[in-house]
N, C-alpha and C positions, 0 to 999 in steps of 0.2 A: 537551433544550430544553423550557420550561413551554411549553402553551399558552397563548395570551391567553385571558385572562378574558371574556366579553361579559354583559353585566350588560342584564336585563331591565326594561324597563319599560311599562307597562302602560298604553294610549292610549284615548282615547274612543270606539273603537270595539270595545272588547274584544279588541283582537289584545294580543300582547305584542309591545314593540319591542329587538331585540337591538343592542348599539352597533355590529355588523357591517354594519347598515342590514335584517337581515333580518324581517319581521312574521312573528310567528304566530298561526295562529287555533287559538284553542279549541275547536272541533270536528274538527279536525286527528286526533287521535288516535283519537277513536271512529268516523270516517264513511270513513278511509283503508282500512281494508282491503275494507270491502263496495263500497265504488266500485270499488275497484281490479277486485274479482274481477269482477264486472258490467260492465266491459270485456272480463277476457278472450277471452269468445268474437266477439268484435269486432276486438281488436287483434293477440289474440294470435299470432305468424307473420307478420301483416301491412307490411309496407313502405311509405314512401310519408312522406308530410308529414300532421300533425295540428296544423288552428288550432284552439287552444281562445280562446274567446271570453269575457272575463270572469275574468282567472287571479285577481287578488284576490292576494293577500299571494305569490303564486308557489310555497306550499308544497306544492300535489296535484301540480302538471305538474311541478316537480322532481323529485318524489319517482315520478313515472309513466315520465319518461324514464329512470331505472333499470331499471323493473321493463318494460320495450316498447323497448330497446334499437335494435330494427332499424326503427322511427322515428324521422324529425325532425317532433319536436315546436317547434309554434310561439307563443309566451305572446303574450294581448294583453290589454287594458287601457285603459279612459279616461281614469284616475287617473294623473298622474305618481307620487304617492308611492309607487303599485304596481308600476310599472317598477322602483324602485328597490330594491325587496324580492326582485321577479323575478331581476332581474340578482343580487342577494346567495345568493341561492339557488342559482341555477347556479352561484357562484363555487362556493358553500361544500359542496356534492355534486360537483362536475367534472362537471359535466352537457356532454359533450361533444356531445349530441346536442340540444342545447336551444338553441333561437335567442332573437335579443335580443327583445324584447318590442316590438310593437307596436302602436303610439294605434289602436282601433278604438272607431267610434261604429255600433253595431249598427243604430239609428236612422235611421243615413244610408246614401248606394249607396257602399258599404264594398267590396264586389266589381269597382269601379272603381280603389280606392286602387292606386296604383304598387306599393309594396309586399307588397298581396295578388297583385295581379296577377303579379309575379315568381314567387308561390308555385310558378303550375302549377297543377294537376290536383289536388285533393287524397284524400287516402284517408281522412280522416274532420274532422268537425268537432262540439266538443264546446262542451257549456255546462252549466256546475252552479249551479245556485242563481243565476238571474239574473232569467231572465220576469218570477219575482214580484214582485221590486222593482224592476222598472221599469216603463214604459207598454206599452199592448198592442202599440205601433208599434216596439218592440224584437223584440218576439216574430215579429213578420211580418218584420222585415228581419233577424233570424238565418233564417229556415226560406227566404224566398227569394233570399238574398245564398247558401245554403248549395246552393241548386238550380243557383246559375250557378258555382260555383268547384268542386264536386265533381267527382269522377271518376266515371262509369256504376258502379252499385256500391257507390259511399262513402255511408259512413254519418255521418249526423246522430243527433247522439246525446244526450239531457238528461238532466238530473236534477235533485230537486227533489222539493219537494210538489205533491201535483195533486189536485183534486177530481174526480170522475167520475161522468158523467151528474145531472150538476149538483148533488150530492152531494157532502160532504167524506167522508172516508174515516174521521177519528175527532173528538173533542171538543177533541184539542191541535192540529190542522191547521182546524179554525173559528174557533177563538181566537188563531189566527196569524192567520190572512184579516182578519178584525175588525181587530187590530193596525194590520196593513200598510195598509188602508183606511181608519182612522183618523189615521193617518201622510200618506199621499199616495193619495188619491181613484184614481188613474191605478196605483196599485200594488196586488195582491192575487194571492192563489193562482189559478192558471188554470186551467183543466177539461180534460180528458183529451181529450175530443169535440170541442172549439175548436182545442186546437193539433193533431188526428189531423188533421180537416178542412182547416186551414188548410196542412198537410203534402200532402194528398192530392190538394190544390189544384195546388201547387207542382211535383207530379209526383214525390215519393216512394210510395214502398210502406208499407201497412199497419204500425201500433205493433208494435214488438216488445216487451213489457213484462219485468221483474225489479221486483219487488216488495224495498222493500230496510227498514231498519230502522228507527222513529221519522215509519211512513207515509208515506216517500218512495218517486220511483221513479226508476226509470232507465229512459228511454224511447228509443228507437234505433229511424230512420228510416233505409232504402234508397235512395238515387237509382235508379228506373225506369231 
């Protein structure tokens, strides 16, 4: 039997779109495996349920619930179109371990929604590439939404560009901020010291950093 064809096409945001309904991003291939590893010592062995916050086209946490197995991972999303990429992605890997995707407004008491609530207790909750493009009041209600649904333990965990000690890290991480703040005033790279604090606030434990490729990092926070 041939497989079907799925024919690419290429959307205004830079993803490609497969006629399967699945999106893919173009940094997909170069930022998957150093994420990936920059969890292990976080997930790997670990059990338990992982909201990720912000899945975007559904192609890391597809590709995560393979490689973290003895997690249920959980996708969510504000974008409908996202859901639908999500859900193609599960299809198209048998992600038996991946739930359907979930409308989460970071923004709002998210930790209320019926939905999360059925979660439980969870054992980590993750965010890549989000803070910076949205308002500061995303960033406080993932880090305090993340203090009332964890388990003693779970980890909060980002990634992303960050500036430190009010410092950019290099010349392509200024010229990104500049971008972003040129784009939406309320959008820009966040300081390392703002979201530790804002963490410390909430009652997690100190950064744990990984330094990762293209001056990003992956920052992972304890619940006390």
């Amino acid at each position: 039997m041939i497989a079907p064809r799925h024919i690419a096409i290429y959307s205004a945001d830079n993803t490609v779109a497969e006629t399967d309904g699945r999106l893919r991003s173009p940094s997909f291939e170069r930022n998957f495996a150093p994420i990936r590893d920059a969890l292990r010592p976080y997930l790997e062995g670990a059990e338990g349920t992982v909201l990720e916050i912000g899945s975007g086209t559904g192609q890391h946490i597809a590709h995560w619930a393979g490689e973290f197995p003895r997690l249920r991972w959980v996708p969510s999303d504000i974008h409908a179109r996202h859901h639908a990429s999500i859900a193609a992605w599960s299809a198209a890997l048998g992600c038996a371990n991946l739930a359907p995707p979930l409308f989460l407004d970071a923004a709002a008491d998210w930790p209320n929604d019926p939905p999360v609530r059925a979660l439980g207790n969870l054992a980590a909750i993750l965010s890549c590439n989000v803070i910076h493009i949205a308002p500061w009041a995303v960033a406080e209600g993932i880090i305090g939404g993340a203090a009332q649904v964890l388990a003693s333990g779970g980890m909060l965990i980002l990634y992303g560009p960050f500036s430190e000690g009010g410092q950019h890290t290099g010349p392509g991480n200024a010229s990104f901020d500049a971008g972003l703040r040129a784009e939406n005033p309320d959008w820009g790279v966040r300081d390392l010291d703002d979201v530790s604090a804002l963490s410390a606030a909430a009652g997690f434990g100190p950064a744990q950093i990984t330094r990762m490729p293209s001056n990003n990092l992956t920052v992972a926070f304890a619940k006390a």
